[in-house]
C-alpha positions as CSV (number, residue, x, y, z in Angstrom):
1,X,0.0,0.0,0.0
2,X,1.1,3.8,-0.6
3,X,1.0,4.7,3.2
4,X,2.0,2.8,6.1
5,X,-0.3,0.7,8.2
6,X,-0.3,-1.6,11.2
7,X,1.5,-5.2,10.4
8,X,-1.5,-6.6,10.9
9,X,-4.0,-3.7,10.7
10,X,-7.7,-3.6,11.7
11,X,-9.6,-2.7,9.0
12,X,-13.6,-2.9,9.9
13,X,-14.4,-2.2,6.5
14,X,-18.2,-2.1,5.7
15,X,-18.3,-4.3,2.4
16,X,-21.9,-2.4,1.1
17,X,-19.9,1.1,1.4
18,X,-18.5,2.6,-1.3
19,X,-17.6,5.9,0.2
20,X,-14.6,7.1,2.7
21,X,-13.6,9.8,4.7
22,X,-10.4,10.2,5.1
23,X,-9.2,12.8,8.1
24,X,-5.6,13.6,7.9
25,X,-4.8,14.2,11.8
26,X,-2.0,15.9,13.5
27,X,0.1,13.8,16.2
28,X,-1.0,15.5,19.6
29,X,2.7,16.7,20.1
30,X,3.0,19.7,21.9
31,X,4.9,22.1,19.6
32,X,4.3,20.4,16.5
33,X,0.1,21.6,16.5
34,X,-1.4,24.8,15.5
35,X,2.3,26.7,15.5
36,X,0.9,29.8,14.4
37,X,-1.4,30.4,17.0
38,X,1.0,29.2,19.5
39,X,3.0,32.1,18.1
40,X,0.1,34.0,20.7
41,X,-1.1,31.2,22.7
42,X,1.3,29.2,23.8
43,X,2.1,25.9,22.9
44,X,0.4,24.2,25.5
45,X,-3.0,26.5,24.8
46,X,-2.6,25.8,20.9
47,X,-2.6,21.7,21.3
48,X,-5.6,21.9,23.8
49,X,-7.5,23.8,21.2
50,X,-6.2,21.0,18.1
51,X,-7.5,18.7,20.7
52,X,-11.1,20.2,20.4
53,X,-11.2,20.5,17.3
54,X,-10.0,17.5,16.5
55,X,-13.0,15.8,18.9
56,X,-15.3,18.1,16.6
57,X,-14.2,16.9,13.6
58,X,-15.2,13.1,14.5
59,X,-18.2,14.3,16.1
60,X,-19.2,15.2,12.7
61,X,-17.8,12.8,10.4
62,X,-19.4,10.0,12.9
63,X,-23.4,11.2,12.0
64,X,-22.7,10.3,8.5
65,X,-24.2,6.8,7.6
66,X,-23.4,5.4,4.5
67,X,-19.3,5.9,4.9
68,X,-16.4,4.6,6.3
69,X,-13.9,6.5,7.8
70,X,-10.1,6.2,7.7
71,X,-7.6,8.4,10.1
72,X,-4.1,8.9,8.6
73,X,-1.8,10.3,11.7
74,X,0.8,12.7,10.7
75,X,3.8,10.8,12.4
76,X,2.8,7.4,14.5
77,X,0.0,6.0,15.8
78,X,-2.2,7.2,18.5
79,X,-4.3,5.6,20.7
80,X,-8.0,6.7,19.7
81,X,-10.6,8.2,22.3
82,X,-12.9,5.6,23.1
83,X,-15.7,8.0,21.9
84,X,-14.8,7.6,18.6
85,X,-12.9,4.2,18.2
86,X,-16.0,2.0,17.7
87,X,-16.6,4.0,14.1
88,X,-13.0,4.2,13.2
89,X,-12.7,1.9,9.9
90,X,-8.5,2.0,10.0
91,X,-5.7,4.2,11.1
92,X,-3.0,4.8,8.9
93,X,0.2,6.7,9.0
94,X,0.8,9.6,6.4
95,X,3.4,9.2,3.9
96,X,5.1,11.5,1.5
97,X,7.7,14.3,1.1
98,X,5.2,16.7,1.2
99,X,1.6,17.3,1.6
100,X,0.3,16.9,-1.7
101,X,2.5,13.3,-2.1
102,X,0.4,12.6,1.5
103,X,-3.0,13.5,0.0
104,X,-2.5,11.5,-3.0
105,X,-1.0,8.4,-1.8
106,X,-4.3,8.2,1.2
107,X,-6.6,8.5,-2.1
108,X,-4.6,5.5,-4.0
109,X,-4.7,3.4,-0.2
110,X,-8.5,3.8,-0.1
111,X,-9.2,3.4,-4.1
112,X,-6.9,0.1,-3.6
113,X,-9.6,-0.9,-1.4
114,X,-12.3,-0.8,-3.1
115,X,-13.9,2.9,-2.3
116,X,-15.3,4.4,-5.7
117,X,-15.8,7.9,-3.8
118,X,-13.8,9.5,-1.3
119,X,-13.0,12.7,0.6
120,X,-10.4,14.1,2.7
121,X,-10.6,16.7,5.4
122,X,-8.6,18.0,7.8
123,X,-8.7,19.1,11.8
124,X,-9.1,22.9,11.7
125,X,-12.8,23.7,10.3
126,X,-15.0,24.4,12.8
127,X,-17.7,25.5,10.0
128,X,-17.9,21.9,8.6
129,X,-20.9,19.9,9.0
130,X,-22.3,16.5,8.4
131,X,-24.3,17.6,5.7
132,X,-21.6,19.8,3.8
133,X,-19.3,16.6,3.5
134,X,-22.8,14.2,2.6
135,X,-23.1,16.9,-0.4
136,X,-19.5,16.3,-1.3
137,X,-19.8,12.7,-1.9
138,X,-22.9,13.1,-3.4
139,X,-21.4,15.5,-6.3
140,X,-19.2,12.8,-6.8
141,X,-21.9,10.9,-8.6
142,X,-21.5,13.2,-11.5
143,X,-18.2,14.6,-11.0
144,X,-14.8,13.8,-10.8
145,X,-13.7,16.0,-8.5
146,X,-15.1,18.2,-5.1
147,X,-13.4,20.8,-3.5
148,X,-14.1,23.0,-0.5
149,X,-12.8,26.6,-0.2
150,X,-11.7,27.9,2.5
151,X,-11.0,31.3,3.4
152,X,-7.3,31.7,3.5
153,X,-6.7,30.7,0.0
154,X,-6.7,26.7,0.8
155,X,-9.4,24.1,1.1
156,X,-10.9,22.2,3.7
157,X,-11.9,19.2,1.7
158,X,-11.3,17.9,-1.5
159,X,-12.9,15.1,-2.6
160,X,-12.4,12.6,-5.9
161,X,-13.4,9.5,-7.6
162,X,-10.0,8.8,-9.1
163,X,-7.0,9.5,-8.0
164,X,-5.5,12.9,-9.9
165,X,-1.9,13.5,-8.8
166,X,-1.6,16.7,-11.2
167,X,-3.9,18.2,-7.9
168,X,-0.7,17.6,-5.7
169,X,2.5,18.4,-7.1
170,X,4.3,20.9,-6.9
171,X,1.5,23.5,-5.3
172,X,2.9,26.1,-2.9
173,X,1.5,24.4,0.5
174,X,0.2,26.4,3.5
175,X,-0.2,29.8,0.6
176,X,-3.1,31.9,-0.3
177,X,-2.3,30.5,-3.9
178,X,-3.3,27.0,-3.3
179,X,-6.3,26.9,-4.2
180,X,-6.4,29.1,-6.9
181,X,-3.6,26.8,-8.9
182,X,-6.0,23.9,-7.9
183,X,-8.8,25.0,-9.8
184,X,-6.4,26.3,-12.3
185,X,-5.2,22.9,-13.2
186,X,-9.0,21.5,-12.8
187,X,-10.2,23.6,-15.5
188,X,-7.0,23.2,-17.7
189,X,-7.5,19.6,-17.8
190,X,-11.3,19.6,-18.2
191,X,-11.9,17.5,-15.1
192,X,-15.6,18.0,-14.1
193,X,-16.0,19.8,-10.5
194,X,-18.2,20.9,-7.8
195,X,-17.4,23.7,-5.7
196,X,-19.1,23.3,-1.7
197,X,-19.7,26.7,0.3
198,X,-16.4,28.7,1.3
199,X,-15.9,28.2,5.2
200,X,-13.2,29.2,7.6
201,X,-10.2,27.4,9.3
202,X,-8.4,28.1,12.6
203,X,-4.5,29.0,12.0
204,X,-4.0,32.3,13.9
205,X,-5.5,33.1,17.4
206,X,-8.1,36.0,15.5
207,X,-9.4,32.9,13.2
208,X,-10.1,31.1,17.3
209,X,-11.7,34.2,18.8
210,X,-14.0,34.6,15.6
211,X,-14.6,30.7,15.6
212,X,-14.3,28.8,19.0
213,X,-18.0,29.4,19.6
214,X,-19.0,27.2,17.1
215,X,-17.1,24.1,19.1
216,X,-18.5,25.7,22.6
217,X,-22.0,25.4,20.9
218,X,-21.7,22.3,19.7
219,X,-21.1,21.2,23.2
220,X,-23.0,22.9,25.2
């Protein structure tokens, strides 16, 4: 397989599925989480607030039915909260030079596996809803390819029903230009696409204090 697994992983794959979500998840290593708004926060502060987010990110992903969902770690394993583990498919462990050779080698793992559909978010959108990532893999009935914008120039999800590697090399990571040169070399190659709603992310401590009360809500 293209990224690294267990030896003998557990993969509780649901054979009528032919969606996945894929979450690409930071190790919880303090300094290594949300390092621009520790720039403000603190270390400590920063990887308590990846830590909520991250718990909102499966509490979403977790309502949605007819999918099964894989976690790549960034670095190692981690011991899942038991919340959540009983709707984990598999964990996996990223693996490339670079974030686009990640994202594309987790989409040729879960094609391998069978998946005809699948999308891949991240930790950080607070804005993201069980319905917004239904819709995605929906579109992908019709189209090859879903993407979700998010403020700063990136995406929060992108979604496809082949793998495409011309969406991963050599795009300027963590820039305002990434998505831009995404749909750039979407509409260059003709590939059929469907745009979601533009939401925010959390990367600086004024992206938390405009954003946290959507996680306090959702707990409360």
């Amino acid at each position: 397989m293209s990224a690294k697994s267990n030896p003998l992983p557990k993969i509780m794959k649901n054979k009528n599925s032919k969606n996945a979500i894929i979450i690409f998840q930071k190790n919880l290593i303090q300094g290594k989480v949300k390092t621009r708004l520790a720039a403000s926060l603190g270390h400590q502060q920063a990887m308590e607030i990846y830590r909520d987010l991250v718990a909102f990110t499966y509490r979403q992903v977790i309502e949605i039915r007819d999918a099964d969902i894989w976690v790549f770690f960034s670095e190692s394993f981690e011991e899942m909260d038991g919340n959540f583990q009983e709707h984990i498919t598999a964990t996996m462990v990223q693996e490339g030079s670079d974030l686009g050779e990640r994202m594309e080698n987790a989409f040729r793992t879960i094609f391998g596996f069978g998946y005809t559909k699948a999308v891949l978010i991240g930790t950080d959108c607070p804005e993201i809803t069980p319905g917004i990532i239904e819709n995605a893999l929906k579109s992908l009935e019709k189209d090859e390819v879903v993407i979700g914008p998010a403020m700063d120039g990136g995406y929060y999800l992108i979604g496809m029903a082949k793998v495409l590697p011309q969406l991963f090399s050599q795009i300027p990571w963590s820039t305002e230009n990434v998505l831009p040169i995404t749909l750039q070399r979407i509409n260059q190659d003709n590939i059929s696409h469907f745009t979601l709603p533009v939401l925010s992310d959390i990367d600086t401590e004024e992206d938390w204090i405009n954003l946290k009360n959507l996680i306090s809500e959702h707990y409360s």
